[in-house]
C-alpha positions as CSV (number, residue, x, y, z in Angstrom):
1,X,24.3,3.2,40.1
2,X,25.1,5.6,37.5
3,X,25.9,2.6,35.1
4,X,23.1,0.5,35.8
5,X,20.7,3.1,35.0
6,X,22.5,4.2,31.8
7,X,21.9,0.8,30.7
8,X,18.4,0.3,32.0
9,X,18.1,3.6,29.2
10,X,20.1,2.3,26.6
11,X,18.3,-1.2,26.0
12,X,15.1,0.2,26.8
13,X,14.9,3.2,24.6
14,X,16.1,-0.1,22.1
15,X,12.6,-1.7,23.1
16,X,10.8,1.2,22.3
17,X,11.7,1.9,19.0
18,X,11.3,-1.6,18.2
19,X,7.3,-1.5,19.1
20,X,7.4,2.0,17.0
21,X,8.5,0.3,13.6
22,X,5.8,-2.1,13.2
23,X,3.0,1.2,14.1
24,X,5.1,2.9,11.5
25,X,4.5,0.4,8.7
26,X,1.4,0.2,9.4
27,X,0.6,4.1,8.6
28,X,2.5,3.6,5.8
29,X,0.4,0.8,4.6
30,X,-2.6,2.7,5.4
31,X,-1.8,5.5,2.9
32,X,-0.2,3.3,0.2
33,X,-3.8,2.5,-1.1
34,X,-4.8,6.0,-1.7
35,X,-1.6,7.9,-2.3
36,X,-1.7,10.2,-5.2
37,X,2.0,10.0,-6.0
38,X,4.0,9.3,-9.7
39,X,5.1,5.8,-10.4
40,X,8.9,6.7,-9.4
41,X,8.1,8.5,-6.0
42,X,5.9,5.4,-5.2
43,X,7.8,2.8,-6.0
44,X,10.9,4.6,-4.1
45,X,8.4,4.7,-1.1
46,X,7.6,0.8,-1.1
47,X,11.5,0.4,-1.4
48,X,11.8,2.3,1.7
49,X,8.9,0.6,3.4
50,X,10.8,-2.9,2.6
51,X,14.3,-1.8,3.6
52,X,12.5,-0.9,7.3
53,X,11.2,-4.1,7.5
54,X,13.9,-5.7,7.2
55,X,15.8,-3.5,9.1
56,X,13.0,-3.9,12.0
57,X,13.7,-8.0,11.9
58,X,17.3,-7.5,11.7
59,X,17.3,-5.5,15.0
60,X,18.6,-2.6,13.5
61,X,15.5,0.0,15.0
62,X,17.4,3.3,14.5
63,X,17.7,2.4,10.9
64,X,14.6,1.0,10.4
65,X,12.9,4.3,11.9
66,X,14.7,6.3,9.6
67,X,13.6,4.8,6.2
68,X,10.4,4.7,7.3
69,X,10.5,8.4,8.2
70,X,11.3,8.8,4.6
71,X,9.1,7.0,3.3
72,X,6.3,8.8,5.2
73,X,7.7,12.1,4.4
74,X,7.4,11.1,0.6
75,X,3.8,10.0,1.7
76,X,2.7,13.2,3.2
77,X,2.1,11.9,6.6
């Protein structure tokens, strides 16, 4: 029983993240208009906002979650 409901956590908790990515890019989309940031921090915050993309479609949520953290920390958000 123990088993089954690690699992039941592990690919859930997988599920959530995944729905968290996209609200994630979105924010970060949000502020890209009106961020006041130099041309080097902003175009390292696009880079970031790519790489979780593709991380997001790739499956890889953990990851994906973490450059976007980034990039919103460069962001102010």
């Amino acid at each position: 029983m123990k088993k089954v409901l690690a699992l039941i956590l592990a690919l859930s908790s997988g599920a959530v993240l995944a729905h968290g990515c996209p609200g994630e890019m979105r924010a970060i989309d949000a502020k890209l208009s009106s961020a006041a940031l130099a041309e080097p921090q902003m175009s390292q915050v696009k880079a970031l906002r790519t790489k979780g993309e593709q991380l997001h479609k790739d499956g890889k949520h953990s990851e994906s979650m973490a450059a976007l953290a980034e990039a919103k920390k460069l962001l102010g958000l």
